[in-house]
DSSP file (Angstrom, degrees, kcal/mol; ACC not computed):
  #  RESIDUE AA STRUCTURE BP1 BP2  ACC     N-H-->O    O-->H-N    N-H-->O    O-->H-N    TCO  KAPPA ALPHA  PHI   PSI    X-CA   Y-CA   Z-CA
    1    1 A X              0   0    0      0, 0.0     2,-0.0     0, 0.0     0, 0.0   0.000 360.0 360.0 360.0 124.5   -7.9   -2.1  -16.0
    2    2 A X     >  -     0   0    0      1,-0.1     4,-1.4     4,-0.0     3,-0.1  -0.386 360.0-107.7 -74.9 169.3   -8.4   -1.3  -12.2
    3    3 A X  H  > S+     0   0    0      1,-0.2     4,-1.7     2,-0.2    -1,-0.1   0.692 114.9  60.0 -56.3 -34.5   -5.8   -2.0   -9.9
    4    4 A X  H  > S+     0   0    0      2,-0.2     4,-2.3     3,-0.2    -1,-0.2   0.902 114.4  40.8 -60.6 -42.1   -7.8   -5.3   -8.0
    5    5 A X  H  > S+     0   0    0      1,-0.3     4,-1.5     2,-0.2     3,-0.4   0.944 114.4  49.7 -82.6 -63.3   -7.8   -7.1  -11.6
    6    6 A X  H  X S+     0   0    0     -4,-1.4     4,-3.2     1,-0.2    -1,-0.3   0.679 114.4  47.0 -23.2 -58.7   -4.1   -5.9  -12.4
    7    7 A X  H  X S+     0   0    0     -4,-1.7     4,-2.7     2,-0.2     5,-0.3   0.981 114.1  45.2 -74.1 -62.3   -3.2   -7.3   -8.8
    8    8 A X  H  X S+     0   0    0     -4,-2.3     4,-3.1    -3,-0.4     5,-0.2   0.924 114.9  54.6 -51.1 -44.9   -5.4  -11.0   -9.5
    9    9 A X  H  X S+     0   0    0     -4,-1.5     4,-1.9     1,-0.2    -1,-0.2   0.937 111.7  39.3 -53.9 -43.3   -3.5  -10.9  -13.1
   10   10 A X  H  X S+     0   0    0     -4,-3.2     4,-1.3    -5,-0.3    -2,-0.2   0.958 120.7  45.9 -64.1 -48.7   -0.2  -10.7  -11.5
   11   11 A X  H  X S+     0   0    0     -4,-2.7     4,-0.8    -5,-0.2    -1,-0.2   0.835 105.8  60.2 -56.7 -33.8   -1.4  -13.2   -8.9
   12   12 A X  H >< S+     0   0    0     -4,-3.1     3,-1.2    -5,-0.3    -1,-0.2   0.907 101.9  53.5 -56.6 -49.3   -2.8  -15.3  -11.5
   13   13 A X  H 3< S+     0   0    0     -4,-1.9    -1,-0.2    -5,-0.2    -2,-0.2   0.894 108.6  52.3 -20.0 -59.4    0.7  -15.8  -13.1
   14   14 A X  H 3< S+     0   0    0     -4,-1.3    -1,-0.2    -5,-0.1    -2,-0.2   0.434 111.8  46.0 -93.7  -0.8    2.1  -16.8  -10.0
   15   15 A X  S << S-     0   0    0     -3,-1.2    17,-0.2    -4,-0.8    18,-0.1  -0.459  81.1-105.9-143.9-151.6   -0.4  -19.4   -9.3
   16   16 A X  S    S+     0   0    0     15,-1.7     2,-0.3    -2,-0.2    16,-0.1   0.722  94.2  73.0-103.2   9.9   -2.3  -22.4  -10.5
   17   17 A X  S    S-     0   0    0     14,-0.3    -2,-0.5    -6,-0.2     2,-0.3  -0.828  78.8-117.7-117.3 155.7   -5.3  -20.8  -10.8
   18   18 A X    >>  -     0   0    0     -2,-0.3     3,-5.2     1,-0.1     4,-1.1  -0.755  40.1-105.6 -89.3 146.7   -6.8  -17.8  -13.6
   19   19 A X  T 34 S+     0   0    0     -2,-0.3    -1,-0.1     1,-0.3   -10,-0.1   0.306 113.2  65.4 -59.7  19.8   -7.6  -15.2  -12.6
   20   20 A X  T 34 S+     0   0    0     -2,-1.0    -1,-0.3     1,-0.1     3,-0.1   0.504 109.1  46.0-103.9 -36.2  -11.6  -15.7  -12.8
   21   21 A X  T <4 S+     0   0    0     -3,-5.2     2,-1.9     1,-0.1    -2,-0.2   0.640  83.4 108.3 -99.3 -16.8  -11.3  -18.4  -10.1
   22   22 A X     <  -     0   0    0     -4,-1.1     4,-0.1     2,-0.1    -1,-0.1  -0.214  52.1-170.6 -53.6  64.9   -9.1  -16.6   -7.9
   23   23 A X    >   -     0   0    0     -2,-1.9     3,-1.3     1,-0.2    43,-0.2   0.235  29.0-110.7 -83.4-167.9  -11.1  -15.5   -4.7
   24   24 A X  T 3  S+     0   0    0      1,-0.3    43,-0.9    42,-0.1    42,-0.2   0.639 111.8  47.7 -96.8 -10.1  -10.1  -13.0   -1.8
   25   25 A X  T 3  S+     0   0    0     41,-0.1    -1,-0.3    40,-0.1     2,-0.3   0.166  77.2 130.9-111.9  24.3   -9.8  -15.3    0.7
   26   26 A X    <   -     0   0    0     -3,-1.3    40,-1.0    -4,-0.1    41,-0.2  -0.520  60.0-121.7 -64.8 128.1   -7.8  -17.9   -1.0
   27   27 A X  B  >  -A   65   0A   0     -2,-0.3     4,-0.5     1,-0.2    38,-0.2  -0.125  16.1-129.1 -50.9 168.5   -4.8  -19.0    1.1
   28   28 A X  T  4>S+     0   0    0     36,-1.4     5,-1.5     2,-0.2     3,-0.4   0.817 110.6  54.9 -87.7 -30.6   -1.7  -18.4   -0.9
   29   29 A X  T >45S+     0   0    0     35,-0.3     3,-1.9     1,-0.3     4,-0.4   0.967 101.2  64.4 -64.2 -49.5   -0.7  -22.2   -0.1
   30   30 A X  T 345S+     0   0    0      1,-0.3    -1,-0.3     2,-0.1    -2,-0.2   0.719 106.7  37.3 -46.6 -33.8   -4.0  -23.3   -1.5
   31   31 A X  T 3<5S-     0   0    0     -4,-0.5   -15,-1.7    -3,-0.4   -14,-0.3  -0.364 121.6 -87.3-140.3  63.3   -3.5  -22.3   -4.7
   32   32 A X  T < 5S+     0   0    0     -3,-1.9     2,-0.5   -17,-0.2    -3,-0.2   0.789  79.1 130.7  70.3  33.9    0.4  -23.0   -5.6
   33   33 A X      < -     0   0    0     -5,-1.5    -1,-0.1    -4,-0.4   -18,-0.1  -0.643  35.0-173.2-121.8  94.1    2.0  -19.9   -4.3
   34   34 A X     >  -     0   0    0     -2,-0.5     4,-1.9     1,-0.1     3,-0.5  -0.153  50.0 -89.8 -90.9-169.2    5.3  -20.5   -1.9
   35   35 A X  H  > S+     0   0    0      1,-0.3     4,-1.5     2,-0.2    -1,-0.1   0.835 126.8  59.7 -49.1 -25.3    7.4  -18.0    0.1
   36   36 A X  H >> S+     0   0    0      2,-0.2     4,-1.0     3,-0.1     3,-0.9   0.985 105.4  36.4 -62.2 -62.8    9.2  -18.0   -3.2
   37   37 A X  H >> S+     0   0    0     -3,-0.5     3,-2.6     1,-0.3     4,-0.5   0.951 112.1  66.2 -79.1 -61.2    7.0  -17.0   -5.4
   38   38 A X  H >X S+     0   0    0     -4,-1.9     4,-2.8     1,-0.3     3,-1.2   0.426 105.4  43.0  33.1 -87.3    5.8  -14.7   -2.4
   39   39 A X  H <X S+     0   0    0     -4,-1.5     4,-2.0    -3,-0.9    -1,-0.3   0.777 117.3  51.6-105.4 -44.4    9.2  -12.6   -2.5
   40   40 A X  H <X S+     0   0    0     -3,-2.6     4,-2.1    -4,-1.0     5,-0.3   0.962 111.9  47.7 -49.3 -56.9    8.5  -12.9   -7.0
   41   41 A X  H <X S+     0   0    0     -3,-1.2     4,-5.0    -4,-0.5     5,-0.5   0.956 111.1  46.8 -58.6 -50.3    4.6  -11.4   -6.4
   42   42 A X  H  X S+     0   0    0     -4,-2.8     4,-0.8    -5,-0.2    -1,-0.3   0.858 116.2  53.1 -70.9 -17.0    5.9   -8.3   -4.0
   43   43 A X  H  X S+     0   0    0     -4,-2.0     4,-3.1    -5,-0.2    -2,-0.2   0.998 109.4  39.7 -33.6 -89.7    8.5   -8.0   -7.1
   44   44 A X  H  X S+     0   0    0     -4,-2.1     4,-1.3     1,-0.2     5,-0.3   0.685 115.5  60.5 -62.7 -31.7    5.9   -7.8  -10.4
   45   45 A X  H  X S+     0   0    0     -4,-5.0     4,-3.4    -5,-0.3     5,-0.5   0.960 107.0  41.5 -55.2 -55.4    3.7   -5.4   -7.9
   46   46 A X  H  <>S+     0   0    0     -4,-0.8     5,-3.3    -5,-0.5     4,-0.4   0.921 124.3  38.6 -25.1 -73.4    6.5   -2.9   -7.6
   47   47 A X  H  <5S+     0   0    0     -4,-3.1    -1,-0.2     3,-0.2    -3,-0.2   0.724 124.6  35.3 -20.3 -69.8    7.3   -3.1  -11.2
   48   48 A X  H  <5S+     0   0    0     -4,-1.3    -1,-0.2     1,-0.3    -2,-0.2   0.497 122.5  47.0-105.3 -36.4    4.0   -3.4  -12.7
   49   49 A X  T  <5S-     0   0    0     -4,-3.4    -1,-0.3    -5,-0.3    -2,-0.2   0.340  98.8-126.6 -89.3 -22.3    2.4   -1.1  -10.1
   50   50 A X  T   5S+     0   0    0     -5,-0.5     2,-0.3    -4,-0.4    -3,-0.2   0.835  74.5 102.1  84.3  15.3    4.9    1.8  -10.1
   51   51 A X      < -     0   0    0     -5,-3.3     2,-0.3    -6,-0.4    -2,-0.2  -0.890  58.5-138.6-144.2 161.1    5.2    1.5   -6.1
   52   52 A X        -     0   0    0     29,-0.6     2,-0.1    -2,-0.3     3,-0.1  -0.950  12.2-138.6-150.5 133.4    7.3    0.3   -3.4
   53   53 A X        -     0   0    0     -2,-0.3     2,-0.3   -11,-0.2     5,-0.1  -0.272  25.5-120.5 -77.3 141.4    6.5   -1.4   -0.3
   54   54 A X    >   -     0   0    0      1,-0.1     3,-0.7    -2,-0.1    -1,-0.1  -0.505  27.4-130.0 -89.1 150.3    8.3   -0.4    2.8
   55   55 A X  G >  S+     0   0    0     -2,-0.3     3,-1.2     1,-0.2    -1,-0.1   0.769 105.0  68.6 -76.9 -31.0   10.0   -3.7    4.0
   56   56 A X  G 3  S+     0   0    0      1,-0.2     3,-0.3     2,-0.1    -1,-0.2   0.682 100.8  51.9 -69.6 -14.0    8.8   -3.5    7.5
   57   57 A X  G <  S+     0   0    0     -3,-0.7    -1,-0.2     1,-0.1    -2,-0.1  -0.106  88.0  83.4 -97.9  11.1    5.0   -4.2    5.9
   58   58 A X    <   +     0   0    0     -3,-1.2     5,-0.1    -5,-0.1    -1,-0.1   0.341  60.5 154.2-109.6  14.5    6.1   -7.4    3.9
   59   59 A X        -     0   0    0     -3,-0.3     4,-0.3     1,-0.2     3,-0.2   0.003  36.8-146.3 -45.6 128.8    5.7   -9.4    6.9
   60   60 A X  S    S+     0   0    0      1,-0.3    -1,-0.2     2,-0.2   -22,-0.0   0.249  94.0  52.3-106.1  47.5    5.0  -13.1    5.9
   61   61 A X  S    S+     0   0    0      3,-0.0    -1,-0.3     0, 0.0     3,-0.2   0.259 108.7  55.4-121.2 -11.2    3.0  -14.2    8.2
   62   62 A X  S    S+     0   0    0     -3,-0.2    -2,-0.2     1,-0.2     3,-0.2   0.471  99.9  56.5-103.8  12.4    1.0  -11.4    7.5
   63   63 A X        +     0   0    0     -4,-0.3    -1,-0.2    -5,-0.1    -3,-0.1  -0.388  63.4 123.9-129.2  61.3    0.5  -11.9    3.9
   64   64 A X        +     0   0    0     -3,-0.2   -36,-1.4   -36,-0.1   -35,-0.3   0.668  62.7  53.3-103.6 -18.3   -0.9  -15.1    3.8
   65   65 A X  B  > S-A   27   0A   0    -38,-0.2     4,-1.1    -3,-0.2   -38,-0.2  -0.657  81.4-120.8-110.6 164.3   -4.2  -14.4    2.0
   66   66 A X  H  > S+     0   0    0    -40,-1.0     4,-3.0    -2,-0.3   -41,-0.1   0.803 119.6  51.3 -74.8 -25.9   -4.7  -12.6   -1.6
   67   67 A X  H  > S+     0   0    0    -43,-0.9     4,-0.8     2,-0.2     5,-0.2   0.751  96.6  59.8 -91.5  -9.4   -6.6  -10.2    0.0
   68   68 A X  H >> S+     0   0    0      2,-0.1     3,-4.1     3,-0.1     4,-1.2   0.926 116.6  44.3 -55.6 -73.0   -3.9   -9.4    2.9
   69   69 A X  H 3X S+     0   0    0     -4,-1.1     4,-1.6     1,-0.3     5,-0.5   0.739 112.2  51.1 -61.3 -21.5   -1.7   -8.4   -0.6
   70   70 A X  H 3< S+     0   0    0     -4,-3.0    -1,-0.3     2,-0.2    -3,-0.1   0.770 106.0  48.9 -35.2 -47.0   -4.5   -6.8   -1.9
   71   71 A X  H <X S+     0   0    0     -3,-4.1     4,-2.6    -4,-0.8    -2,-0.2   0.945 117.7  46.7 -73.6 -67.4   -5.4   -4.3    1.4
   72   72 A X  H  X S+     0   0    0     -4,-1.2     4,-2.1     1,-0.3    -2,-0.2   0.788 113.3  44.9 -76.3 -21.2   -1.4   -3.4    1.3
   73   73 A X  H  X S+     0   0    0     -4,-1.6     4,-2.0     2,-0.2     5,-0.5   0.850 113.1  50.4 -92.0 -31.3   -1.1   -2.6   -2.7
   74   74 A X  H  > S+     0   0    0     -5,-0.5     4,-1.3     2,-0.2    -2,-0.2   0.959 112.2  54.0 -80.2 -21.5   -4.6   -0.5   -2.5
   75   75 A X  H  < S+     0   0    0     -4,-2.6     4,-0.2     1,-0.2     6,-0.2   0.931 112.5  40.8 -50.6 -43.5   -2.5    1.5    0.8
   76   76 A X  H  <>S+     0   0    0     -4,-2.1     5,-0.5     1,-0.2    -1,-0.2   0.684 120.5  43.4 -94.6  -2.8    0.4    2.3   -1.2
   77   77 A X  H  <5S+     0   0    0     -4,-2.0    -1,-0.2     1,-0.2    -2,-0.2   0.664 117.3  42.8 -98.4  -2.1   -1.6    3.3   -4.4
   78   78 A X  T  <5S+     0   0    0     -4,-1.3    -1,-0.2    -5,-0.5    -2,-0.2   0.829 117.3  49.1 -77.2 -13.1   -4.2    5.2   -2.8
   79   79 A X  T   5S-     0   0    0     -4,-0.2    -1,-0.2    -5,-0.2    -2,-0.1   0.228 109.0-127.4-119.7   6.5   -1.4    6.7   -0.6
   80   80 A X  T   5       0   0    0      1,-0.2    -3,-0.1    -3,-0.1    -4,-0.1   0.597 360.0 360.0  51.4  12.0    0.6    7.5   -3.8
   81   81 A X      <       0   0    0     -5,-0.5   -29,-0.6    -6,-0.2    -1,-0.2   0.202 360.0 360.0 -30.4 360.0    3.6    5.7   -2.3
């Protein structure tokens, strides 16, 4: 499994949709995911993903879309982070 589906499965978990409907510009509000589960998603990436996000990049006004978290999980595995 590449890393994009792994990221929609994890997102899919967190939200009310599977991942099969999930598209890249979905708000996170739109489909059942709050600042809680937010702070849950950048969790089960770490984990799941082997990687960890520098804190100053978890801004949440800047992670508002699936595809903001998308952008920042393909930086730190492309970047081997």
């Amino acid at each position: 499994m590449n890393h994009k589906n792994k990221v929609l499965n994890i997102i899919s978990e967190l939200s009310v949709l599977s991942n099969s409907e999930i598209d890249l510009e979905d708000k996170f509000t739109d489909i059942g995911i709050d600042s809680l589960k937010i702070v849950e998603l950048i969790i089960k990436l770490e984990e799941e993903l082997n990687i960890k996000f520098d804190d100053g990049e978890l801004d949440p006004s800047k992670l508002i879309a699936v595809k903001n978290v998308l952008e920042l999980t393909e930086k730190y595995l492309l970047a081997g982070v």
